[in-house]
C-alpha positions in Angstrom: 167.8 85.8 41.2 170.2 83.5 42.9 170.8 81.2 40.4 171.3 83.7 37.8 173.7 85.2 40.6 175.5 82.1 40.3 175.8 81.7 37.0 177.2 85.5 36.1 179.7 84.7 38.9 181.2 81.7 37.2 181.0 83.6 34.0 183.0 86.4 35.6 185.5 84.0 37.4 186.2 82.4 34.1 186.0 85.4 31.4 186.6 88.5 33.2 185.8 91.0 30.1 182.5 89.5 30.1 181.9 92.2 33.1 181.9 94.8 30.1 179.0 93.3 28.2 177.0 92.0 31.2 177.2 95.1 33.3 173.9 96.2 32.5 172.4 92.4 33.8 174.3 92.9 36.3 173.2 96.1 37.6 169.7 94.8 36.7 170.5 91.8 39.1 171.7 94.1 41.9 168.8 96.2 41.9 166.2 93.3 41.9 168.2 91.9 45.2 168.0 95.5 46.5 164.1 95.6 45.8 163.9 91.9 47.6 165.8 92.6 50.4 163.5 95.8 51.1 160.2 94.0 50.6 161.7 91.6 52.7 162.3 93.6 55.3 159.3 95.5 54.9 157.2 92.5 55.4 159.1 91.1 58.8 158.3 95.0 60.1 155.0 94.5 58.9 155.0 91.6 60.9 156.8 92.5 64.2 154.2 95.6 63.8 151.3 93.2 63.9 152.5 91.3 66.6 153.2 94.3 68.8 149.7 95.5 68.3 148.2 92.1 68.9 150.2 91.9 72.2 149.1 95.4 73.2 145.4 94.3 72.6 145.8 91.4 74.7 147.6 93.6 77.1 144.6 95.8 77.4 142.0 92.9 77.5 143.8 91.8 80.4 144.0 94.9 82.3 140.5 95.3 81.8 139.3 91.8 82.9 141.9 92.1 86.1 140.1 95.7 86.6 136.4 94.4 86.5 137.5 91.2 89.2 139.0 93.8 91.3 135.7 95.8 91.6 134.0 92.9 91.4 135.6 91.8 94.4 135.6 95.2 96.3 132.1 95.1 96.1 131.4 91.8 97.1 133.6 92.8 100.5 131.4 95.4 100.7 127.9 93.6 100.4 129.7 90.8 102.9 130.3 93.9 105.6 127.0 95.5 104.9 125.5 92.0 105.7 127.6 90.9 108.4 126.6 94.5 110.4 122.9 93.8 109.2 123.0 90.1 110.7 124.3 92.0 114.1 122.0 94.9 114.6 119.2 92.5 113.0 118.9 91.0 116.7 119.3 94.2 118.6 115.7 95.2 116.8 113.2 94.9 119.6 109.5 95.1 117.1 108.3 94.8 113.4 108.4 98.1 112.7 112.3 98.5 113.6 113.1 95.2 111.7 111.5 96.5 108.7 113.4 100.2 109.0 116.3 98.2 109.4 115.8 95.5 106.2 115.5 99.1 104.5 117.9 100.4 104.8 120.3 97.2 104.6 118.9 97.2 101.1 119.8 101.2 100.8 122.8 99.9 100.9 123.4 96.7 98.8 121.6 98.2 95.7 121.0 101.3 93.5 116.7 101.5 93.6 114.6 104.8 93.5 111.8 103.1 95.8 113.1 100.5 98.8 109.7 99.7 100.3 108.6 97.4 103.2 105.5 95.7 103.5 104.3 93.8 106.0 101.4 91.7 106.7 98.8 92.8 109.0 95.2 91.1 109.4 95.6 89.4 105.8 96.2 92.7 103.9 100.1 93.8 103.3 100.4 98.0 104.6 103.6 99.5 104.1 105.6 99.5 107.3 108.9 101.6 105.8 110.7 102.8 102.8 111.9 105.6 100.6 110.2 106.1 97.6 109.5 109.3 95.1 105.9 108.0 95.2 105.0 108.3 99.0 102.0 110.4 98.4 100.6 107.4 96.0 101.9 105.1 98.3 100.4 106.8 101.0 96.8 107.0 99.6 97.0 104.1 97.2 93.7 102.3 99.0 91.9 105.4 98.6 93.4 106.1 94.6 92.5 102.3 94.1 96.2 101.8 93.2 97.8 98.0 93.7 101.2 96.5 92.8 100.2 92.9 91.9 103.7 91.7 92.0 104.0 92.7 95.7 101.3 90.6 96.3 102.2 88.0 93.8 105.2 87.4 95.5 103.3 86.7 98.8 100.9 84.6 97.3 103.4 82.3 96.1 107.0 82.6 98.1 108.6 83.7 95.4 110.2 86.5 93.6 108.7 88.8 91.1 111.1 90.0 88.7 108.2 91.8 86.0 105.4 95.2 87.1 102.1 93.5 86.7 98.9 95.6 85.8 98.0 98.4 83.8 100.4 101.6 84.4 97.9 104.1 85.6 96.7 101.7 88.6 100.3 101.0 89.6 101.8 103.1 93.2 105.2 102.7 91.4 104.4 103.9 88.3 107.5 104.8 86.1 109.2 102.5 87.7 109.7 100.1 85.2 112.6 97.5 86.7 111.2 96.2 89.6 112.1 93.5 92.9 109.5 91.7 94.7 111.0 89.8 97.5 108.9 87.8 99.8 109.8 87.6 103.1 108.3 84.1 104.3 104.7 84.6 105.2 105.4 88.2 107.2 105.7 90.5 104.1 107.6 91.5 100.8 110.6 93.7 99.8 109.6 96.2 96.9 113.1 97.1 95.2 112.4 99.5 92.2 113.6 102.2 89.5 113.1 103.7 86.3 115.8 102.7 84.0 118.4 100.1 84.1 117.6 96.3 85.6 118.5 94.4 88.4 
C-alpha cells in the first residue's frame, strides 16, 4: 500500500487529470489504509488488553501469596505464645497427672483434633491419664471391650512417631478417627492427636 501510495503521488504531481481516471484506485487505496490502520489499532488494544489482564493475574497471585505468609506468620506467633506460656506453667505443675492435663491442653491449643489423649506409663502398661475425646466411654472400658490402639504403643516401643491407625477398625478405641498423631514422650508415655477427616 505504500508504495503504490508513492507511485499515484508522483503520477498526480506530474499529470494532475490523471486524478479523474484513478479516483477509483484511489479511493480503493484509501480505504485499504483505513482497514490497516483499524486492524492495527485493534491488535495494539488487543495487546495492551492482554497485558492489563496478565498484570492483574499477577496482581492477584501476589496478594494471595502476601495473604497466606501473613497467616502463616500470625499463627506461628501464636503457637510461639501458646508454647512460651506452656514452657512457664510447665514447671509450676507439681505431679504427672497435672503435667499431663497441662500437655493437653497445650495441644488443645496448637492443633484442630477431635481426640487429644494422654497416656502415661504406669507398671509397664500405658493408662490414660487425661484427654478429650468423643470416645471416652471406649476409652474408658477399652481393657474390658479388648480395644487397643497399636500406634500408641508403637510409638512407645520405638521413640518415634506414628503417623498411620494400625489394626482392624472394630478393635480400635478411636475408631472413625482416621488421621491420627502418636507422639512419644521419652519413655513416660505418648500423645494421641486424632480426627476424622482432614490430616495432620
Amino acid at each position: 500500500c505504500c508504495l503504490q501510495g508513492v507511485v499515484l503521488g508522483y503520477l498526480l504531481n506530474t499529470q494532475p487529470w490523471y486524478a479523474l481516471v484513478l479516483a477509483p484506485t484511489l479511493w480503493q487505496l484509501l480505504q485499504s489504509i483505513d482497514v490497516n490502520l483499524r486492524m492495527e489499532e485493534q491488535d495494539q488494544r488487543r495487546d495492551v488488553a492482554l497485558q492489563l489482564s496478565r498484570s492483574h493475574t499477577e496482581l492477584e497471585k501476589a496478594s494471595q501469596k502476601q495473604t497466606l505468609l501473613h497467616d502463616s506468620l500470625v499463627r506461628k506467633q501464636d503457637e510461639y505464645r501458646v508454647l512460651e506460656e506452656a514452657s512457664q506453667s510447665l514447671l509450676l505443675v507439681e505431679n504427672r497427672q497435672q503435667t499431663a492435663t497441662k500437655i493437653m491442653q497445650i495441644c488443645a491449643q496448637l492443633c484442630r483434633s477431635e481426640s487429644i489423649v494422654i497416656f502415661l506409663r504406669e507398671n509397664e502398661v500405658l493408662t490414660p491419664a487425661a484427654g478429650q475425646t468423643p470416645y471416652s466411654e471406649r476409652l474408658k472400658d477399652a481393657a474390658l471391650l479388648g480395644l487397643h490402639e497399636n500406634m500408641v504403643d508403637a510409638a512407645l516401643r520405638t521413640g518415634q512417631m506414628q503417623r498411620t491407625p494400625q489394626g482392624p477398625l472394630d478393635s480400635r478405641v478411636f475408631v472413625a478417627e482416621r488421621a491420627a498423631l502418636a507422639l512419644p514422650l521419652a519413655s513416660v508415655g505418648v500423645v494421641y492427636l486424632g480426627r476424622s477427616e482432614g490430616d495432620f
